[in-house]
Phi, psi and omega in degrees: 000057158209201197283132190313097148343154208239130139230169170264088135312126193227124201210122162236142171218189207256156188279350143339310169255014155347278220287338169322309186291302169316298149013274188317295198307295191293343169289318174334304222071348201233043182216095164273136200249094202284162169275173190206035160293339136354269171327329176292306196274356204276132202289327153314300187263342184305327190273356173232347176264186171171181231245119163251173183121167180236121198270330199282323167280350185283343178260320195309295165350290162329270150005281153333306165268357163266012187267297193285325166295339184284335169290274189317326143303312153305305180302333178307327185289323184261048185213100187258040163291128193312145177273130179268168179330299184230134165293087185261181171269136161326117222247124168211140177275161203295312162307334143312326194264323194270348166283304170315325207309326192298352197236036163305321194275338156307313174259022074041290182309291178289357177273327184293329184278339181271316158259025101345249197312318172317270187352293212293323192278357184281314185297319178307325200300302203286303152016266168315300167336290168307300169307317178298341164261340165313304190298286153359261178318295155326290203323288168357310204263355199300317175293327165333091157210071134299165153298164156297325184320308206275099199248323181204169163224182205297335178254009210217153160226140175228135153277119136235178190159179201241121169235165179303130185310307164321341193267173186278100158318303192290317176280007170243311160332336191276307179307325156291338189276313185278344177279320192168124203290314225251091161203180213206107152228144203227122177265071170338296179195159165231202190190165167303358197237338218197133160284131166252136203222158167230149179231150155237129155228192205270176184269312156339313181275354180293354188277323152343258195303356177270303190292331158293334181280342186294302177339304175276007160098031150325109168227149176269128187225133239227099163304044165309127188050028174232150174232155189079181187279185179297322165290328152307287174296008150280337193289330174258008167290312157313303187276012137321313212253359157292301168308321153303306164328290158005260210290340144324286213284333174294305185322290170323283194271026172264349206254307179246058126281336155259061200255325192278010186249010194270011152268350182292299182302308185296006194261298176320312198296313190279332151339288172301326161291321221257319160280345178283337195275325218255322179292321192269331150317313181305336174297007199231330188261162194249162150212181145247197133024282185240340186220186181206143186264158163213157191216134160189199178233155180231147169284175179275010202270000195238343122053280176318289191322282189310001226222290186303340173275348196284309188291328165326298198274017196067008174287163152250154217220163184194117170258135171219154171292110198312162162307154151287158197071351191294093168331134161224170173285153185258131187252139159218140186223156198219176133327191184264357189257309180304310185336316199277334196265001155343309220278321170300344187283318183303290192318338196267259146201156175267168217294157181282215195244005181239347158293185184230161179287085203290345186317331174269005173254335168307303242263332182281335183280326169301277209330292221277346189291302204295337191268322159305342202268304229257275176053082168198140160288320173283293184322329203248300166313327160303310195290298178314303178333284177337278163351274207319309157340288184292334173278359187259323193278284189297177169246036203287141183231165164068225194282326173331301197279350169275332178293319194306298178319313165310316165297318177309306173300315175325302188279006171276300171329245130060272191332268193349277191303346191272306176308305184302357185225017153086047167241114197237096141080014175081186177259052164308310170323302180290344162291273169349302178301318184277343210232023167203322177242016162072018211197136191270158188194097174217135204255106174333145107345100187277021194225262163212174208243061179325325204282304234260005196218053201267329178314337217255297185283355150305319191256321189314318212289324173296327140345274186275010156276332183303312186322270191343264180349296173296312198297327175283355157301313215278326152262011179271297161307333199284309196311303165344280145347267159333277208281022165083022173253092184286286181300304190324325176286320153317308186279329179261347176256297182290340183291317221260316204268328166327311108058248177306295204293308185308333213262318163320315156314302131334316190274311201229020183299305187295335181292346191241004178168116181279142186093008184248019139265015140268176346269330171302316200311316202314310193295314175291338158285327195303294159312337181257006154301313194278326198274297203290330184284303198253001164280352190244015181305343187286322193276179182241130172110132156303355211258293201320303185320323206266330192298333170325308216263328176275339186299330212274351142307348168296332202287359179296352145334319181277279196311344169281333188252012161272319173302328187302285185329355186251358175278003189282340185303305156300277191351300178281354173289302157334286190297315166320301161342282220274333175301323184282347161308305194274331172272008186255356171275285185333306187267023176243032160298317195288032194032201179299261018156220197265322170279019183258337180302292180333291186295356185283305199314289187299325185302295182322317181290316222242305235252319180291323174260006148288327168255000147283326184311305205289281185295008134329300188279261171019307186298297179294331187296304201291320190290332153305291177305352155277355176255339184287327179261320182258006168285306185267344177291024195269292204223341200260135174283096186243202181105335179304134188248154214297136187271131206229090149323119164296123171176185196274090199273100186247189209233337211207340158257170144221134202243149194240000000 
């Protein structure tokens, strides 16, 4: 239950055996394979190495697989197979996988015939496009019917074209009118932005009549490569577009027709990663001539592992321990109860390498914060359920699959805190009962009763924030410790919680034994002697060293207001309670018989899961930020980056 020890590994062989050894190491898993750019300037190693690898097949790759995903995408759109909930990857063993592989070139084949056919509908799509914008554009025009062709005759010019809704008709008919007898203006149609107008005038007045129409904000407008009138081309625009419609809907299904080949593509697809991966790591390795360096880190628990392919292939090798203080990639591994609570430290960062893995110390606190805030028995039986389900069923991986778990336990917490304080679904039951079988029926509390004792769940929730606080101080001194600050732990840890503990003792030591608020007294001056004398040891000069040490009494302050922070634990108990309160009233308005049943079922149905859902969410959220801010902000260090094994990272198998 901490962070994986580290080696440094440094490995040379002959390129001969390269791509074997690459191989292995990537079926291992368990070797990050570092760059080595450095090394290119370092004056040392520059007169016998370079850089290896190939950039140009590592784009071909690329290429290739952004070809088969554009295939897996389309086709996916035709693939009307019931879909499950969650997309895991396919579990196939390594003689499955190197046995499909023969049926590369086929499907290779059918992805080329497939962004074929991808082409030809995209150009019909962009087509389509266009006519549907042509028709547009016509419509306007329907009433129009000259050809389009037809712009003058040997006396005559005809204008068209669009003017503003804003501008005045009439008063521009007046103006043509006082200008010239021998016109024609025809309003063809209008729209909210704009009038469409056609004019005939002699061709001599046009220069006239362009220029009065300009007056009104005229733009001309020009029926290019078109013959006939607007209703004829839109009528052949249509049966254009009937004929795509054809040759679309032909295409589609020449397109899912290859729906059955697309395990085939997903296999090719991880194929191809797994060689494009195996290509693209050598840019991270050095070589010469004859041999090749590779440098990274292995945990040591794999150690073994790595050690029998190096020596199979004959390398040679150098494992060494990092320095102390020296950044390694970070790893972390816990138990089977801790695991699932990863996913909160990841969401957080992970720890650096001279810190500690706080996750088996998070996880009893998350589990029990969480099961407190949220605390209803049916919501923690849904939740576990659900969970148990889906992991039993799916093949869920990674953080997901950390969270699930997590929530499973979370909804155990969840049951647990919902009995101590009597709440199933809020007090439905007792809604249900009364309002269909006419009988009071209410199921105690084996604890209290938040709504009706919240003062009572208020000092618990502070209670268990002092807990929380000290224990992370309490790692904070253990870290100290290690690293050989003894004192550091005493003056700065040990002093606070004496401290702390006089000032608790003090307020409220006699309600629980007289005399034990003199003894708080003592301990807090006594501690708050030890804080002015050792906090301020880092400065130079007595004056500065004593003024440290009384400002550093300010920070109890930091700390009332980190215990404060712990009243959201009631708060969200609470909100959880009075919604469920408020939905069992609501739904016992409609009184007894069959529409007071009905309306109970649904408000219940609707009211409960709008409020597992809002406080759920509430929940997770809330119960995480008492371990980031005032839990880790005790002791935990983060900034570590992650240790990222060479292996197969596919998308769509998993080869065991």
């Amino acid at each position: 239950m901490a962070i994986v020890k580290m080696n440094r590994i440094s490995i040379i062989g002959l390129n001969s055996i390269k791509s074997s050894l690459i191989k292995e190491l990537m079926d291992s898993g368990v070797v990050e394979i570092s760059a080595q750019d450095s090394k290119l300037s370092d004056q040392d190693w520059m007169p016998y190495i370079k850089k290896d690898g190939n950039e140009n097949e590592v784009s071909n790759y690329d290429v290739r697989i952004s070809r088969i995903n554009e295939v897996l995408n389309s086709i996916e759109k035709y693939d009307v197979r019931k879909k499950p909930l969650f997309v895991t990857r396919k579990s196939i063993s390594s003689k499955e996988y190197e046995a499909a592989l023969l049926n590369n070139d086929k499907a290779e084949e059918n992805v080329a015939i497939v962004l074929k056919l991808n082409k030809s509908l995209c150009e019909f799509v962009s087509e389509e496009n266009k006519i549907q914008t042509a028709i547009l554009s016509l419509n306007p025009w329907k009433g129009y019917e000259m050809p389009l062709e037809l712009s003058d005759t040997r006396y005559t010019s005809i204008l068209t074209g669009v003017v503003p809704t804003i501008a005045d008709i009439e008063k521009l008919k007046v103006d043509l009118d006082k200008k010239t007898d021998n016109y024609f203006m025809n309003i063809v149609g209008s729209d909210k932005d704009q009038h469409y107008i056609s004019i005939i005038c002699l061709t001599k007045e046009k220069e006239e009549v362009n220029d009065i129409l300009k007056q009104y904000g005229f733009n001309l407008v020009l029926f290019k490569n078109l013959t006939g009138t607007t209703v004829e081309n839109i009528a052949q625009y249509e049966n254009k577009l009937k004929d795509i419609a054809v040759k679309k809907e032909t295409i589609e299904k020449s397109i899912a027709e290859y729906v059955k080949f697309k395990e085939e593509m997903q296999l090719f697809h991880d194929h191809l990663v797994i060689e494009r991966d195996k290509k693209k790591i050598l840019s991270n390795m050095l070589k010469t001539e004859t041999t090749f360096y590779i440098a990274g880190w292995i945990p040591e628990e794999s150690k073994e592992q790595v050690l029998l392919i190096l020596n199979k292939h004959q390398c040679w090798y150098e494992i060494t321990v990092p320095e102390k203080g020296e950044e390694t990639p970070i790893a972390i591994k816990n138990n089977s109860f801790s695991q699932p609570f990863e996913s909160v430290t990841e969401l957080y960062s992970l720890p650096s390498a001279s810190n500690i893995d706080a996750t088996p110390f998070m996880a009893p606190f998350y589990f029990i914060f969480f099961g407190l805030m949220l605390a209803d028995v049916g919501y923690g039986i849904i939740m576990s359920v659900v969970c148990f389900v889906v992991l039993k069923k799916f093949a869920i991986e990674g953080t997901l699959r950390k969270m699930l778990n997590m929530f499973f336990y979370c909804g155990l917490s969840t049951i647990f805190w919902g009995v101590m304080f009597g709440s199933w679904f809020g007090d439905a039951f007792t809604a249900i009962a009364k309002v269909m079988f006419h009988t009071d029926f209410v199921i105690k509390p084996i604890w209290i009763n938040p709504i009706e004792e919240p003062m009572v769940l208020l000092i618990a929730s502070f209670i268990f924030g002092i807990i929380h606080l000290f224990f992370g101080m309490g790692l904070k001194a253990y870290m100290l410790i290690r690293d050989g600050y003894a004192l550091d732990a005493l003056f700065d840890i040990g002093f606070w919680y004496g401290f702390i503990i006089g000032i608790a003792m003090w307020l409220f030591g006699n309600t629980i034994m007289l005399g034990l608020g003199l003894i708080g007294k003592w301990m807090t001056i006594v501690f708050a002697l030890g804080l002015v004398l050792t906090q301020g040891r880092s400065k130079k000069g007595i004056f500065s060293r004593l003024l440290s040490g009384v400002l550093s009494l300010y920070n109890v302050t930091s700390y009332l207001s980190d215990v404060l922070s712990y009243s959201r634990l009631l708060a969200l108990g609470l909100a959880t309670g009075v919604i469920s309160s408020v939905i069992s009233v609501l739904g016992s308005l409609g009184g007894d018989g069959i529409f007071g049943s009905i309306l109970l079922i649904v408000v219940m149905i609707f009211g409960h899961t709008f409020n597992f859902a809002i406080n759920g969410l509430g929940t997770f959220v809330h119960a995480a930020r008492l371990q980031y801010v005032e839990f880790f902000g005790k002791f935990y260090e983060g900034g570590g980056d992650a240790f990222n094994p060479f292996t197969k990272k596919t998308k769509y198998i998993k080869i065991n």
